[in-house]
N, CA, C and O atoms as CSV, one atom per row, in Angstrom:
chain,resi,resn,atom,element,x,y,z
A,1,UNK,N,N,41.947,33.738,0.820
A,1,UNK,CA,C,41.312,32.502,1.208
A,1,UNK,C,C,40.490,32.715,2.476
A,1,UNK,O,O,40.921,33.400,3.404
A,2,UNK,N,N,39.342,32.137,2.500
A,2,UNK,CA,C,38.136,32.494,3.442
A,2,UNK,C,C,38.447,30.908,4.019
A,2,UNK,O,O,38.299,29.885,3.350
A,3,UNK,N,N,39.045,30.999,5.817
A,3,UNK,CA,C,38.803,29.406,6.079
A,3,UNK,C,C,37.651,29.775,7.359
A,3,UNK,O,O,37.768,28.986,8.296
A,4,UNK,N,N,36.755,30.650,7.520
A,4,UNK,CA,C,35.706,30.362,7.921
A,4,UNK,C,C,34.518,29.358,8.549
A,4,UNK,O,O,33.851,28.959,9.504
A,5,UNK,N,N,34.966,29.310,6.756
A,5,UNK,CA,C,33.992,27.969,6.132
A,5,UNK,C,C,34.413,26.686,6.913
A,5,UNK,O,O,33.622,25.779,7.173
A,6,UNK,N,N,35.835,26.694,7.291
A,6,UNK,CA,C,35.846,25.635,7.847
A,6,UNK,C,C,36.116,25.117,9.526
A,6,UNK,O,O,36.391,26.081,10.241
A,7,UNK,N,N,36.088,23.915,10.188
A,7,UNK,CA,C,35.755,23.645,11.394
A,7,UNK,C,C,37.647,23.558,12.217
A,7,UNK,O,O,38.714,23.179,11.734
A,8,UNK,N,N,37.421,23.897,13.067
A,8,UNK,CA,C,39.143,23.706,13.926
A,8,UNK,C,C,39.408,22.140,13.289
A,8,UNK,O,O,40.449,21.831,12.711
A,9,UNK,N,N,38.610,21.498,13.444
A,9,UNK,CA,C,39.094,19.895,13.311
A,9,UNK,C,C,39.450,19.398,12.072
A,9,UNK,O,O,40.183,18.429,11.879
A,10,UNK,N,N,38.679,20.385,10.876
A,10,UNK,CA,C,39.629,20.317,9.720
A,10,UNK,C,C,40.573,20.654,9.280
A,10,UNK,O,O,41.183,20.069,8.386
A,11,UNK,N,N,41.005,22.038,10.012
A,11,UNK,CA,C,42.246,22.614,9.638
A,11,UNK,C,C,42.892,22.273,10.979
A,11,UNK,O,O,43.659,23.176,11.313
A,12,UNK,N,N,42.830,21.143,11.972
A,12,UNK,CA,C,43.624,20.576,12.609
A,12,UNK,C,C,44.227,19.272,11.528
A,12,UNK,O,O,45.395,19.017,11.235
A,13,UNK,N,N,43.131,18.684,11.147
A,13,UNK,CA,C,43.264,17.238,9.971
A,13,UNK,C,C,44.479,17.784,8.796
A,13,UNK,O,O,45.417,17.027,8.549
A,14,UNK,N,N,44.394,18.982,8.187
A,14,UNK,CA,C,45.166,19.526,6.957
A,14,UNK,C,C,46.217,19.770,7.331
A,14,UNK,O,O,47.134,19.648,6.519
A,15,UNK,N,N,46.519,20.211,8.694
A,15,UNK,CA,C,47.869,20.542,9.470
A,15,UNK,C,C,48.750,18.990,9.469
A,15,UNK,O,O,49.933,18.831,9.168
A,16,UNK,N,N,47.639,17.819,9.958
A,16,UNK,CA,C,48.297,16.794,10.185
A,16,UNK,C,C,48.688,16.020,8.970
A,16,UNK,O,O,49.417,15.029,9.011
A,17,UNK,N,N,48.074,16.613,7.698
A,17,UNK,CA,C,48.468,15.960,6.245
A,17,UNK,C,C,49.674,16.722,5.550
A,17,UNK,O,O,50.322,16.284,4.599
A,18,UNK,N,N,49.896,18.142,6.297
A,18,UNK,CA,C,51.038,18.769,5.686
A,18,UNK,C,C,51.998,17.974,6.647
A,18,UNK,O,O,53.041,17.621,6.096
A,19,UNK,N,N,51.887,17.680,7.746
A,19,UNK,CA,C,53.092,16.719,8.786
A,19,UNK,C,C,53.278,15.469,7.478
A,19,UNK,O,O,54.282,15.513,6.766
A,20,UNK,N,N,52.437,14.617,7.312
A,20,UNK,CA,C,52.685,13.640,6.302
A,20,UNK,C,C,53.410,13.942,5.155
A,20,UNK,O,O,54.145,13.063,4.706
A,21,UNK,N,N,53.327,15.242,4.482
A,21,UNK,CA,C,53.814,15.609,3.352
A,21,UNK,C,C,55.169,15.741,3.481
A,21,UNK,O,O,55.875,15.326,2.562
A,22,UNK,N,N,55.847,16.422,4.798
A,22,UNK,CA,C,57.319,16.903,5.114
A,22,UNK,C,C,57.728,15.340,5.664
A,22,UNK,O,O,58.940,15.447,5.851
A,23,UNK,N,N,57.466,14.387,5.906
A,23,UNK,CA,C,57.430,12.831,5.709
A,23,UNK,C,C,57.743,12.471,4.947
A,23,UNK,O,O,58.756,11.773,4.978
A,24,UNK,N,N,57.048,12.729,3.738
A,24,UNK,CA,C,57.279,12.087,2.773
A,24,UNK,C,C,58.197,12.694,1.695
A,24,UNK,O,O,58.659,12.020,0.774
A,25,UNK,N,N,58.438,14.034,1.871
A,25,UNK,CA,C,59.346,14.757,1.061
A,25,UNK,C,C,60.733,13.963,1.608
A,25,UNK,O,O,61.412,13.171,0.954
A,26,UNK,N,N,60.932,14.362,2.857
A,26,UNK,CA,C,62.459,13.883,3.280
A,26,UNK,C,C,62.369,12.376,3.693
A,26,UNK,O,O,63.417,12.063,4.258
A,27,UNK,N,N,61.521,11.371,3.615
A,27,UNK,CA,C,61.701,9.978,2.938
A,27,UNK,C,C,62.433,9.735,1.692
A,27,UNK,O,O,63.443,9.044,1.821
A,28,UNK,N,N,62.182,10.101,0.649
A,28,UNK,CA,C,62.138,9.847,-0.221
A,28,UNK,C,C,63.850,10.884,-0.950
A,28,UNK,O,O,64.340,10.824,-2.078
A,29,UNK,N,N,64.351,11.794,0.399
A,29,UNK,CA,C,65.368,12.305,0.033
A,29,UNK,C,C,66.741,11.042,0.600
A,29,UNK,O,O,67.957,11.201,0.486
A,30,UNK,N,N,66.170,10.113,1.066
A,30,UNK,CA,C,67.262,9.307,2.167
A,30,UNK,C,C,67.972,8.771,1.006
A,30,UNK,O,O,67.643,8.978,-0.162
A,31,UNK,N,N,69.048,8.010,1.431
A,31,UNK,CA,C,69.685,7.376,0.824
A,31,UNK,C,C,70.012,5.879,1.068
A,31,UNK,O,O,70.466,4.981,0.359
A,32,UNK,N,N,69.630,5.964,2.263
A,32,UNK,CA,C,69.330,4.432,3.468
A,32,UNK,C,C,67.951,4.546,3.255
A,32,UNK,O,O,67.096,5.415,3.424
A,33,UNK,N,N,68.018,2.935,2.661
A,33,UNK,CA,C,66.928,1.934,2.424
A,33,UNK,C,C,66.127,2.008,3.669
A,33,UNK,O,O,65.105,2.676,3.508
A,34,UNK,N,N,66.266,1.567,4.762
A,34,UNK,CA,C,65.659,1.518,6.056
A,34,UNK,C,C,65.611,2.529,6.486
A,34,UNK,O,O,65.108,2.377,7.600
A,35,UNK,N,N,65.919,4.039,6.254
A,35,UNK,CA,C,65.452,5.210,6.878
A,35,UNK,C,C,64.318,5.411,6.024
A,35,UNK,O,O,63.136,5.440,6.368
A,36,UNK,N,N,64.829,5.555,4.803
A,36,UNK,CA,C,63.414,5.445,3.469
A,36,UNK,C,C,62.107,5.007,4.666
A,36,UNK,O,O,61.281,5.715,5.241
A,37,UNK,N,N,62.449,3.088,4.725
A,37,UNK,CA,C,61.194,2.700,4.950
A,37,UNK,C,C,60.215,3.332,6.205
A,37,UNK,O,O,59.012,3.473,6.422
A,38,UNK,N,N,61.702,3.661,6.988
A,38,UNK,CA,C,60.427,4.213,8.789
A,38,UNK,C,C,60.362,5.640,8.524
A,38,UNK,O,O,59.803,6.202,9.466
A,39,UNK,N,N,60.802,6.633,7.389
A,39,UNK,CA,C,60.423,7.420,6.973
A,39,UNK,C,C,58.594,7.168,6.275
A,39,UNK,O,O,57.525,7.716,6.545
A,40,UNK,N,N,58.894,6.335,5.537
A,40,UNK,CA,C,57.504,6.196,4.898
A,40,UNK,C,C,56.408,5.604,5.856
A,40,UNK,O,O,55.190,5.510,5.705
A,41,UNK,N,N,57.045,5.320,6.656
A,41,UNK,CA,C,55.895,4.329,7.711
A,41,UNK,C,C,55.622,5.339,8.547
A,41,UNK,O,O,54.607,5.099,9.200
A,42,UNK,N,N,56.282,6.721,8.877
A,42,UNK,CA,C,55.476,7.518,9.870
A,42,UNK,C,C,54.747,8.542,8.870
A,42,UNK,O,O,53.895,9.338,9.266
A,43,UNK,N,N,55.201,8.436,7.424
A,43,UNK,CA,C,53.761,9.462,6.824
A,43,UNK,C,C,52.709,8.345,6.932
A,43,UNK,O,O,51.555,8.581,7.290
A,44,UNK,N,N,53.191,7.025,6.583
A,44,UNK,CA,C,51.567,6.336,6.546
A,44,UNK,C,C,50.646,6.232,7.808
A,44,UNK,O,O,49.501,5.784,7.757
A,45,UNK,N,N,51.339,6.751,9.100
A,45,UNK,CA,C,50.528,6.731,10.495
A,45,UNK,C,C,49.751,7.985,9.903
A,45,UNK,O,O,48.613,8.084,9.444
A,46,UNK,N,N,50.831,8.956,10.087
A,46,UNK,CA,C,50.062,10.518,10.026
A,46,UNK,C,C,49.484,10.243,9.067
A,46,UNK,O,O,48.523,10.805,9.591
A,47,UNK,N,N,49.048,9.873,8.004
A,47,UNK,CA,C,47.866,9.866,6.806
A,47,UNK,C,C,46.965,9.028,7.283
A,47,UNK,O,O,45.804,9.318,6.995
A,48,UNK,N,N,47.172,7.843,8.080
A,48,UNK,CA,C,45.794,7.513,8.922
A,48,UNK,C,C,45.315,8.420,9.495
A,48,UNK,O,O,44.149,8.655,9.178
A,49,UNK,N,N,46.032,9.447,10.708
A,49,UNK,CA,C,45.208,10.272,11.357
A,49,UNK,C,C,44.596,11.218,10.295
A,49,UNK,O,O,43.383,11.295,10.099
A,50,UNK,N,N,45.412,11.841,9.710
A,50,UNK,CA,C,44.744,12.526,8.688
A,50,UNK,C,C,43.212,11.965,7.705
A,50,UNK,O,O,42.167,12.594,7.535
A,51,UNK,N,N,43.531,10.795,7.274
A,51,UNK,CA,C,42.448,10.465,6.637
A,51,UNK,C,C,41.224,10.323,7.019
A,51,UNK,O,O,40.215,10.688,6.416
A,52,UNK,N,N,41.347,9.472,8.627
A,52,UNK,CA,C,40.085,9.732,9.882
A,52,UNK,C,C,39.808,10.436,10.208
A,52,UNK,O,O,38.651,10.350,10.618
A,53,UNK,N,N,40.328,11.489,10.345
A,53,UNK,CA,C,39.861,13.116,10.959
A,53,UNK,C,C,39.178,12.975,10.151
A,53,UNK,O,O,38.068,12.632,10.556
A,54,UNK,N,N,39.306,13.122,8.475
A,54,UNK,CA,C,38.487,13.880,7.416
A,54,UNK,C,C,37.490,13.225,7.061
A,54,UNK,O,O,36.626,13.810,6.409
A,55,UNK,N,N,37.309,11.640,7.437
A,55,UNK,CA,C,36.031,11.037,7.339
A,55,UNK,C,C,36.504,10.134,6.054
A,55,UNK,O,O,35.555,9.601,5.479
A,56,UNK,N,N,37.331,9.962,5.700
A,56,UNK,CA,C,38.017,8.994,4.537
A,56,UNK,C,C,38.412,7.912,4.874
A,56,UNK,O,O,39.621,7.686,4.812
A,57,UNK,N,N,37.614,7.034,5.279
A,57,UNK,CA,C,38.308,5.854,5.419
A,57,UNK,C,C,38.768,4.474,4.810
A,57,UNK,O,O,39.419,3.536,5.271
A,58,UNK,N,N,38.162,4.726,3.573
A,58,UNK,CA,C,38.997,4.409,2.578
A,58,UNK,C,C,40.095,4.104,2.386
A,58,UNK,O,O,40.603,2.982,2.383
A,59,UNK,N,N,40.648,5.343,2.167
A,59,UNK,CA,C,42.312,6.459,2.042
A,59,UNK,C,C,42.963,5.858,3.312
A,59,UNK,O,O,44.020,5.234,3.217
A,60,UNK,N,N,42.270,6.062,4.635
A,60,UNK,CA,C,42.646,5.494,5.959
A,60,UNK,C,C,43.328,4.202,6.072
A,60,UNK,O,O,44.315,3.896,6.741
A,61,UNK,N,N,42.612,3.516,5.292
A,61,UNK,CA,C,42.970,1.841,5.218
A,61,UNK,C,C,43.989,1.228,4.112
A,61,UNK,O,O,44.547,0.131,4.143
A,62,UNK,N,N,44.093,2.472,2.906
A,62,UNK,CA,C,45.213,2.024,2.438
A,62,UNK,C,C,46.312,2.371,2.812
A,62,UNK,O,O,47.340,1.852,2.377
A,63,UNK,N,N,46.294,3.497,3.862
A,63,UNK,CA,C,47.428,4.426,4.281
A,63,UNK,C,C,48.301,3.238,5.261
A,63,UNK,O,O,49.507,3.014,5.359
A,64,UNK,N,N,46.699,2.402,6.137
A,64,UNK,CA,C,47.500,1.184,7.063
A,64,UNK,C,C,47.881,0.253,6.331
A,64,UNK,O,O,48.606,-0.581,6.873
A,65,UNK,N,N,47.534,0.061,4.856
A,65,UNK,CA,C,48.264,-1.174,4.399
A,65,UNK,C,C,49.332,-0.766,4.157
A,65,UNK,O,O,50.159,-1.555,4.615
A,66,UNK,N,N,49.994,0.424,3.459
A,66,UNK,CA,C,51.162,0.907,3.355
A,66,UNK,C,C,52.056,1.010,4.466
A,66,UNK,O,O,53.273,1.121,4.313
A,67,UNK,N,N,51.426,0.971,5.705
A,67,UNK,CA,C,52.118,0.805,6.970
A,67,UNK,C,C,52.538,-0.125,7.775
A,67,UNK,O,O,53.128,-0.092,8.855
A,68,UNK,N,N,52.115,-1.048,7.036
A,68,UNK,CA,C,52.461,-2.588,7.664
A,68,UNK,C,C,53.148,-3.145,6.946
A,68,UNK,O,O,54.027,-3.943,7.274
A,69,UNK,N,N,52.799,-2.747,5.644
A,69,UNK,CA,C,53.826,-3.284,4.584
A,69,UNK,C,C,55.285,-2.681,4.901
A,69,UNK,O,O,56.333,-3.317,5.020
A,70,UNK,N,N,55.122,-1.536,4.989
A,70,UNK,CA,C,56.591,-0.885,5.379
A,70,UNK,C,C,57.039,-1.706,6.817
A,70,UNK,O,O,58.118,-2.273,6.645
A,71,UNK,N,N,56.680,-1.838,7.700
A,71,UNK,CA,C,56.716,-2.300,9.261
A,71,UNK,C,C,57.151,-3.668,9.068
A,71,UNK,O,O,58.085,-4.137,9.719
A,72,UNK,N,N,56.367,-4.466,8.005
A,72,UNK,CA,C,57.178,-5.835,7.921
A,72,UNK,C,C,58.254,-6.207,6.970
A,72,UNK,O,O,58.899,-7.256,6.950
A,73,UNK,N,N,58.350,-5.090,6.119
A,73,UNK,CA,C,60.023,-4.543,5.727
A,73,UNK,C,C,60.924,-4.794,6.527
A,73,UNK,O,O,61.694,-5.753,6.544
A,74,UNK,N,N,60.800,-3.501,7.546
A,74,UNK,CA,C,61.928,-3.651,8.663
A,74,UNK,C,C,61.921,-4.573,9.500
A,74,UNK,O,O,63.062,-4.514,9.957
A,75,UNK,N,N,61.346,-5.479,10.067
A,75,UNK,CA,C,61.141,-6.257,10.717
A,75,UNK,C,C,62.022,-7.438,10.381
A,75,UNK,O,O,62.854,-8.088,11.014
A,76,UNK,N,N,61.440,-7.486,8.909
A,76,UNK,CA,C,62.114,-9.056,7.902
A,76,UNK,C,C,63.511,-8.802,7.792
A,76,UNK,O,O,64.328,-9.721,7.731
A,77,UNK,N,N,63.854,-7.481,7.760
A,77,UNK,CA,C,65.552,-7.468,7.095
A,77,UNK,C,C,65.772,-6.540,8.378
A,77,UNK,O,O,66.059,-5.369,8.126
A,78,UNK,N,N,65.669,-6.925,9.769
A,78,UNK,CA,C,66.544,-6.358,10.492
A,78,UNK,C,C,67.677,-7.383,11.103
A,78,UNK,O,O,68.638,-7.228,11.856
A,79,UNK,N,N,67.009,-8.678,10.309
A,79,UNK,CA,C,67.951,-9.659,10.884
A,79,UNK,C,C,69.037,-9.426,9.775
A,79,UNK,O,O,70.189,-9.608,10.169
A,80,UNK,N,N,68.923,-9.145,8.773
A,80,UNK,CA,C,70.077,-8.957,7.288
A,80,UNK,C,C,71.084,-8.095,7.740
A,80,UNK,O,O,72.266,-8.432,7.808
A,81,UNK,N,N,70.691,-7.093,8.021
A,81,UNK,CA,C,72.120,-6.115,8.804
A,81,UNK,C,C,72.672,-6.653,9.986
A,81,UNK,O,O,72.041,-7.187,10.899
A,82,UNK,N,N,74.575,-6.380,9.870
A,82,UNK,CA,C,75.350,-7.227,10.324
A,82,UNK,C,C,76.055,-5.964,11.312
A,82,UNK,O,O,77.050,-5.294,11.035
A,83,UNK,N,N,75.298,-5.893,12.395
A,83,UNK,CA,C,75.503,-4.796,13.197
A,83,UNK,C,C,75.871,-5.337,14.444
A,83,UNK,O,O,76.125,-4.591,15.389
C-alpha cells in the first residue's frame, strides 16, 4: 500500500475512524443497556470528527443525530435507575 498519495490529515481522520470502530466493536459487546448507549455515543462524537476531517458532512450530521439520540436516552432513564 502506497499512502503517499495521501495528506497527514487524512490518515490522521482514518486513525480517528478506526478509534470509532474499537467504539463500536466493544459497545455493542456490553451487556448494560446504558454502557451500550455512552458506548455508542462516543463512536458517534469520534465519527463526527472523523466525518469533518474528511469533508463528509452529511455522514457528520447523521453521526450527531445518532448522538443526541443516544444522549437523550441517558438523560430520560437516568431518573429510572434506583441507585
Amino acid at each position: 500500500m502506497n499512502f503517499s498519495n495521501y495528506s497527514g490529515d487524512d490518515l490522521i481522520a482514518q486513525a480517528i475512524g478506526l478509534v470509532a470502530l474499537i467504539f463500536g466493536v466493544t459497545a455493542f459487546s456490553q451487556k448494560d443497556d446504558r454502557r451500550l448507549r455512552l458506548l455508542m455515543g462516543f463512536q458517534a462524537f469520534t465519527l463526527v470528527i472523523h466525518f469533518v476531517m474528511l469533508g463528509a458532512y452529511s455522514g457528520a450530521a447523521s453521526a450527531c443525530v445518532t448522538r443526541a439520540r443516544n444522549f437523550l436516552y441517558l438523560r430520560e432513564n437516568m431518573n429510572n435507575f434506583a441507585l
